[in-house]
N, C-alpha and C positions, 0 to 999 in steps of 0.2 A: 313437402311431399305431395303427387299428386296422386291422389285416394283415391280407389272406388269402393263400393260396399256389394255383397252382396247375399241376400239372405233367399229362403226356398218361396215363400210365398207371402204374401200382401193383402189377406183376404179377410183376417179376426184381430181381434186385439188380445193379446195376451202375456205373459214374461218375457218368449222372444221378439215381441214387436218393443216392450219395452227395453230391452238391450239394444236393440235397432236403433231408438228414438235417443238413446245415450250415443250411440257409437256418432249419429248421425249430430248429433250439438258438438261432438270431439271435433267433427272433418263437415262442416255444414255444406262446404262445397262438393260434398260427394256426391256422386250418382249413385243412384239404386236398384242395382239388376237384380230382376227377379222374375219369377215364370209369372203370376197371378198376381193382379191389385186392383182390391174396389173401393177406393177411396171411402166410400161411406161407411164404411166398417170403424172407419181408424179415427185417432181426435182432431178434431180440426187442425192442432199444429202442424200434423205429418203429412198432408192434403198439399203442402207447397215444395216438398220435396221433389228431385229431379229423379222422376220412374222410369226406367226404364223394361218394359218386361217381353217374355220371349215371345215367341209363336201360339202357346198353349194361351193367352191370352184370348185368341181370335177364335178357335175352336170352338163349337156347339155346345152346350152342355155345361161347359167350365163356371157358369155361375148355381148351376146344382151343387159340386164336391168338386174340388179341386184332387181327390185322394186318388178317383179313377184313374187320374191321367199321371201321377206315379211313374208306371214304365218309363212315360214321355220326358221324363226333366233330365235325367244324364243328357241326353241329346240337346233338351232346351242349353245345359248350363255351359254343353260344349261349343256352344255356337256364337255365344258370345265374345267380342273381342276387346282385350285389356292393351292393346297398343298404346300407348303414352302414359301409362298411368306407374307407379314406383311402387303402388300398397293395393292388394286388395286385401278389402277387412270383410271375413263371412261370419253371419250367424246361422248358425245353418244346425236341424237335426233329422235330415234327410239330406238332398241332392249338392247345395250350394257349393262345398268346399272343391266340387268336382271341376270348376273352371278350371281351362287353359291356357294358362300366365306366360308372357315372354319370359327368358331364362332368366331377365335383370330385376324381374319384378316379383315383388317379395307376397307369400300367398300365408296369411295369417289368419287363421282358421277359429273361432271363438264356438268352440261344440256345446250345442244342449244335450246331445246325447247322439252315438250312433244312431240310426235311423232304428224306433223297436219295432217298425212295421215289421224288418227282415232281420233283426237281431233277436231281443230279447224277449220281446212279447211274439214274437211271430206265431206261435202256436195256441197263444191265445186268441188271437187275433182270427187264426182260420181253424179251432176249433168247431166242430156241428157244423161249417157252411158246406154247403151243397158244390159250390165253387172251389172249395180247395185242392183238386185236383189240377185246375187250370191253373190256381195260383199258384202252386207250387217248381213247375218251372221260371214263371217268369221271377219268383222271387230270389232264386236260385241265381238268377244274370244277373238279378241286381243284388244280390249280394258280395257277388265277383269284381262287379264295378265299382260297390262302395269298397270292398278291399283294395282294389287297386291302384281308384283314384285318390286315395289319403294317401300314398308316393309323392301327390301333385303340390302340397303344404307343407310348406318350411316350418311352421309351429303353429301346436296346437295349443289352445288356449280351454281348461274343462274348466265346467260352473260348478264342479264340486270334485271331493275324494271318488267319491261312489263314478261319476262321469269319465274318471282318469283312469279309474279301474278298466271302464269297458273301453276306452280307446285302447288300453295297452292290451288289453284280450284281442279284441276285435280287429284293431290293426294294427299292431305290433309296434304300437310308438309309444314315446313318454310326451308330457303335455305339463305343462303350467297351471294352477288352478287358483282363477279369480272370481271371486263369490259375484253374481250377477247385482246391479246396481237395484236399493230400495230406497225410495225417498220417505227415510224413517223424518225429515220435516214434516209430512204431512199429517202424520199419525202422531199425537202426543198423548201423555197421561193424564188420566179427568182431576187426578188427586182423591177420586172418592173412592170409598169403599166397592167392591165389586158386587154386583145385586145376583142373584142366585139362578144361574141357566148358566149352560155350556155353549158354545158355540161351535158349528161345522163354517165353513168359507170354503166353496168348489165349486167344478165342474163335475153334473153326478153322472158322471162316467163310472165301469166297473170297477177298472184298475186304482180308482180312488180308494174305496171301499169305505164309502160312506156309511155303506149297512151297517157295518161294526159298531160304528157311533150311535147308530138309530138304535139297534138293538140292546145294546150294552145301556143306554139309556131309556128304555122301555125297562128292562131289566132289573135297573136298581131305581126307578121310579125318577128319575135329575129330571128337568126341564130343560131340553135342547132348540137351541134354534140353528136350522140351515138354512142358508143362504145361497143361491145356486141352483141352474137348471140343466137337464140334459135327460136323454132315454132311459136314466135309470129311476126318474121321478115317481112312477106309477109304482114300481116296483119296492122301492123304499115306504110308501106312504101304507102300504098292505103290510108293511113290516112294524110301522111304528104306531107305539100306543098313545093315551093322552097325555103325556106329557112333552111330545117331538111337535115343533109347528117349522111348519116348512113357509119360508118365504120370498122363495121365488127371486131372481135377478133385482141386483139394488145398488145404487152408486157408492162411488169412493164415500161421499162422505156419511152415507145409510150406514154403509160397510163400516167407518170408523168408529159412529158412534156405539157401534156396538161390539166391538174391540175393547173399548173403554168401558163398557159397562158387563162385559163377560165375568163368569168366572174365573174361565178358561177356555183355551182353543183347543176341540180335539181333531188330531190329524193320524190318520189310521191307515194314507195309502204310502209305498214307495216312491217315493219322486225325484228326481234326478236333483232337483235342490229345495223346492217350495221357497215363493217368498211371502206365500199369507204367515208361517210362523212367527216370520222377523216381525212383519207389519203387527202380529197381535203384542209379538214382545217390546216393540216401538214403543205400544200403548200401556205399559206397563202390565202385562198380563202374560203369565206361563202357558206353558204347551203341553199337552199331553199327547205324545208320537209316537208311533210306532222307528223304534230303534233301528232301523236302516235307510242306508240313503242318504240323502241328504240332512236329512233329520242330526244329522250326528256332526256335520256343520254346523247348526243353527240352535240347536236347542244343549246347553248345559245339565247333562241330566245333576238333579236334587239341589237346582240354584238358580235356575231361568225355567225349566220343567219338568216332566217324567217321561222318561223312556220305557217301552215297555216292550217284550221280547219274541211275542208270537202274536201272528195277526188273526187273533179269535178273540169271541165275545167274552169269554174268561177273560182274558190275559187284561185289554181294554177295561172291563168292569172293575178289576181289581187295582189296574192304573189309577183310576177313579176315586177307588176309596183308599188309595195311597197319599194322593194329591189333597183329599181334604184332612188326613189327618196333619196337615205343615202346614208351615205358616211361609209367605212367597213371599220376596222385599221387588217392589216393582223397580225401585231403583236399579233393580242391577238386569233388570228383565231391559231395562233401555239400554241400559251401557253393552250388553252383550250385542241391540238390536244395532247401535250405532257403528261396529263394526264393518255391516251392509250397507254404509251410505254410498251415495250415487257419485259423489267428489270421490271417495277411494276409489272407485272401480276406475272411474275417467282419468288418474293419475293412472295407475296399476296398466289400463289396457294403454296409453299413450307411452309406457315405459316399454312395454310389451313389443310395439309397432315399431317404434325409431329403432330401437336395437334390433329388430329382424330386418330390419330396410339397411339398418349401416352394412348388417352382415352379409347379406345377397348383393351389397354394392363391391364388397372388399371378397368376391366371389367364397366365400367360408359358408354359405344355406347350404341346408340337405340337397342332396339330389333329389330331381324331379320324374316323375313317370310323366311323359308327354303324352303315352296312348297306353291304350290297356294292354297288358302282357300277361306272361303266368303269374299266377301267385307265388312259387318256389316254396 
């Protein structure tokens, strides 16, 4: 097959650049379209890939926020040309999946989530801003477009239940759902006993809702540590008492060592799948999650972790003293994590890709919306 890839941007390292850096060891000959790339973001292995990126590259400004320029990427992704290529592979949770594929070539779309700019958080997103008057038309096209352009995908590929839910709301399709790739190798069990503190692993974004942990942990007096930075740092730290230490961005293996030395992981926001839960369960160590989301993938509630059912300080604190009255066998906290290895996903999506390529060869793919039309 000759592949291309193409995902929305190239600019942070995070879960969808890690799907990228799998899909891109599947098809290593692939090119990589994409509106934005600053190489120095990413790990040195992905620095040798063939980038290819649009227009919005050159544009002023674009090493500020790539988010402005939003409006701009339908146009960027239409502009691109897939002439000789058999596969395009998207990871995309905004604009990518929108390319314009010759009829013969097969457009397999691997969604992190409809875009929640204009979906799901949209109203969080431009709640209190002084802007949202203006935003709200242009989110309105782009909501149009991303309905329309999911026409343009022969299969869609969700990283979780929760992700398959919102493609079939959103845009009226059914989708395949293969858990995103974790390199549970990296992450092993200490074999020791667990030393006494909780652990957060984020970005302290709102929608995380790290506070719950802070609070819930000031609360019943535990010993937390988070790890992670972002605009909501200032705000958490006037929330937490002495027993929360914040510690700021820290590497893979800062990060593992203290997986292995947790109590527990708590994870308190909605996330399209999270794969810090797996990596804590990797490390032999349970999850205490807020029960939606992805969450309901990855964690076994009362045998790899706790679920718990409202996202309040209640509900958390009492998850808490749930979890210590049991006793956890890490053993099976791996075996659940080994599920997520990075080999099943690269089987799973290589099953995925040949069979929508045979299918669009033997003319049997969905039909395509080649330009935007009514909704109906």
């Amino acid at each position: 097959m000759r592949v291309a890839i193409t995902t929305d941007w190239m600019d942070t390292f995070g879960g969808g650049e890690r799907v990228l850096h799998e899909l891109h060891r599947m098809y290593p000959d692939a090119p990589v379209y994409t509106t934005v790339y600053r190489p120095q973001a990413l790990p040195a292995d992905m620095r040798g890939m063939d980038v290819r990126t649009s227009f919005i590259q050159r544009l002023p400004g674009i090493r500020r926020s790539h988010m402005a320029f939003l409006p701009l990427m339908p146009m960027a992704f239409e502009q691109f040309d897939f002439s000789g290529f058999d596969v395009v592979v998207t990871t995309s949770s905004a604009c990518a999946k929108g390319v314009i594929t010759p009829p013969d070539t097969a457009n397999v779309c691997y969604c992190h989530t409809p875009c929640r700019y204009i979906w799901d958080l949209y109203h969080e997103y431009t709640r209190g801003r002084l802007a949202a008057p203006l935003i709200a038309p242009v989110a309105h096209w782009l909501r149009m477009w991303d309905r329309s352009s999911s026409d343009r995908v022969d299969h869609f590929v969700a990283n979780s239940r929760e992700v398959a839910g919102r493609i079939r709301r959103h845009y009226r399709r059914d989708s395949e759902i293969i858990h995103p790739p974790v390199d549970v190798d990296r992450i092993r069990p200490s074999g020791r006993a667990p030393e006494d503190f909780y652990l957060v692993v984020s970005r302290l974004v709102g929608y995380k809702r790290t506070d719950l942990a802070v609070q819930a942990a000031t609360r019943l007096g535990r010993r937390l540590v988070v790890v992670g930075g972002g605009p909501e740092l200032k705000r958490l730290r006037a929330l937490a008492g002495p027993t929360v230490e914040f510690r700021g961005r820290l590497s893979d293996p800062e990060v593992a060592d203290l997986y292995a030395r947790c109590r527990a992981l708590l994870f308190p926001g909605l996330e399209d799948f999270g794969i810090v839960p797996v990596e804590a369960q990797a490390s032999g160590r349970p999850v205490i999650a807020y029960g939606r989301g992805g969450a309901l993938d990855t964690v076994v509630d009362g045998v790899t972790g706790t679920l718990f059912a409202e996202q309040s300080v209640e509900a958390l604190a009492a998850a808490i003293e749930d979890h210590e009255a049991r006793a956890w066998d890490p053993a099976a906290c791996r075996r659940n994590a080994e599920r997520f290895d990075a080999a099943e996903f690269r089987r799973r999506m290589h099953d995925a890709v040949s069979r929508e390529w045979a299918r669009v060869r033997e003319g049997s793919g969905a039909p395509k919306l080649r330009v935007m039309g009514a909704l109906g």
